[in-house]
N, C-alpha and C positions, 0 to 999 in steps of 0.2 A: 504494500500500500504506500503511494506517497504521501507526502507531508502535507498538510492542509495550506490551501494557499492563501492568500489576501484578498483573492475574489469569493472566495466562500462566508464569509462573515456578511459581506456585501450581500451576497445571495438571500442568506438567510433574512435578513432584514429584510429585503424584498419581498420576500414570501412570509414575513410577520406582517408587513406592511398589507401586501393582498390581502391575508386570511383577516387581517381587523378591520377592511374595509369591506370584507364578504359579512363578514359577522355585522354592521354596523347594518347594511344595507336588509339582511333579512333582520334583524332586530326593528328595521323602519318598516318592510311588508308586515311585519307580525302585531306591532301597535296600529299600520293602516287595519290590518283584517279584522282585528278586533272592533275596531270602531264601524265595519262595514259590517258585523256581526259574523264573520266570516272565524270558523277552526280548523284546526288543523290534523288529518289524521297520521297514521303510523308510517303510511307512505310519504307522507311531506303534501299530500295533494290537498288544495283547502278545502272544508265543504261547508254549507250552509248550517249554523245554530236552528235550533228549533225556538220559536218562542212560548214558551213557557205559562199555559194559560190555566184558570179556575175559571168554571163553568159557574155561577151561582141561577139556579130558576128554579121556582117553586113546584112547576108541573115536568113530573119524572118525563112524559112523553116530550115534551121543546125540549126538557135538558139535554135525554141522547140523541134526541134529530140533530144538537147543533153542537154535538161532538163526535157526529158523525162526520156532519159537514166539516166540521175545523181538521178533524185528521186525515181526512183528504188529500188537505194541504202539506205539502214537505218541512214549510218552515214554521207550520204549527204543532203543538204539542200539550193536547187537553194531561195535565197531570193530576185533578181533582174535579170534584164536581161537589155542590153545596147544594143544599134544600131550604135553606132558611139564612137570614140576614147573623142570626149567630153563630150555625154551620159555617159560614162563609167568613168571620172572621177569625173564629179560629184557624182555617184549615189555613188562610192569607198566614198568619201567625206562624203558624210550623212549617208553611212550604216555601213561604217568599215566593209566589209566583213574579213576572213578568209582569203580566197583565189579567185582572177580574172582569170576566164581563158578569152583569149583576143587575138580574131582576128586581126591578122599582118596586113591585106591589110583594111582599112575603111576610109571613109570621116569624116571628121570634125574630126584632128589628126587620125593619122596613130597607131598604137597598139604599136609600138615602141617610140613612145616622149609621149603618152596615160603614158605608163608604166613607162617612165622617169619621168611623172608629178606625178604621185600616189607613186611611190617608195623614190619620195621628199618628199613627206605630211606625207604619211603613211609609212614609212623604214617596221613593220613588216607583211604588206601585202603580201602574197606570189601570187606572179603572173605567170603563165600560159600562155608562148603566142601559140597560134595554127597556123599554116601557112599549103601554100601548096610548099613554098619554100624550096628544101632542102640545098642552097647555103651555105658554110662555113661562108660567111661574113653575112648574114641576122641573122644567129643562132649568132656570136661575137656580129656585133650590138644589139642584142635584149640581151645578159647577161650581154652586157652593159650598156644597158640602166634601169637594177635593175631586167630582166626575173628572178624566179626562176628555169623558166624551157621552153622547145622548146619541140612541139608535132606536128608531121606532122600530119594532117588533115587525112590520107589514114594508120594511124594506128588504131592497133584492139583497142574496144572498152575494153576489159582488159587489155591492156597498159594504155589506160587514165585513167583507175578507178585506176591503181596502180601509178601511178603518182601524182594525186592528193592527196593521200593518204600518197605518201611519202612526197612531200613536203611540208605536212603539219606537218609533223613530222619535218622538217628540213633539207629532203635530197633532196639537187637538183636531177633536171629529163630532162634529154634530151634523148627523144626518137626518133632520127634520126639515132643513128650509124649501124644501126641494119639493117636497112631500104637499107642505102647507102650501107651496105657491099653485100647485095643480089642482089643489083639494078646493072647491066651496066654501065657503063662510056660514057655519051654522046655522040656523035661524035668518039668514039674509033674502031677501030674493032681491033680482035683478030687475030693474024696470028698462021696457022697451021706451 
């Protein structure tokens, strides 16, 4: 073997120098992926999080229709399901989901002080309340009470998958306006 030369010391710097700007560079995809909700498996290849939902509705049959619908989805993930506004902040309590979608009208607390109680514990819970009320003041109450978002019941099933989606990004969701602008005025009639 020869003696190490003067160019090898060089070298190896060079190849410290790559390997910590390799390292720096996936260290930057891996903070991006996180924040695009993106992980990582065993092969290196990314794949999509799932997010992380509780079901709260008080009639068993809507509950599994729309954990049916949700698991459908790839980047959803029903991991609980509640019956009542006290069911529902417990299981919030022990699971940390993601996100609650949460029936307005239930026994044992109401979906609205539900969501005031979880939005105290948990602030970055995104909550979802679903009603069949479209009243101005039901919807104020409920983003008062910490709602991320209002979804009437009698919206399309691609409304809610984009809702959930968004607010878990961050973007509030109230999917009533849309609804009302198409719907009649109660008790109004129109004059010719």
């Amino acid at each position: 073997r020869s003696p190490p030369s003067a160019a090898t010391p060089m070298r190896r710097e060079q190849r410290l120098g790559t390997l910590q700007t390799t390292i720096a560079r996936l260290h930057r995809c891996m903070r991006r992926a996180e924040r695009t909700h993106l992980s990582w498996n065993t092969s290196g290849e990314a794949k999509t999080m799932s997010i992380r939902l509780l079901v709260t509705e008080r009639q068993r049959l809507f509950r599994q229709s729309l954990r049916a619908l949700l698991e459908r989805e790839r980047d959803l993930k029903v991991i609980a399901e509640a019956a009542c506004g006290r069911e529902a902040f417990n299981t919030a309590m022990a699971l940390k989901p993601d996100l609650v979608l949460m029936d307005i009208d239930m026994p044992n607390r109401d979906g609205v002080t539900a969501t005031k109680l979880i939005h105290g514990c948990l602030p970055d819970i995104k909550i979802l309340l679903l009603s069949m009320h479209d009243e101005d003041g039901r919807i104020v109450e409920a983003v008062q009470a910490g709602a991320f978002g209002y979804i009437l019941k009698d919206a399309d099933s691609a409304d809610l998958l984009r809702c959930i989606r968004a607010a878990h990004r961050g973007e509030p969701s109230i999917i009533v306006t849309d609804i009302l602008r198409r719907r009649p005025r109660r008790g109004r009639c129109r004059r010719r």
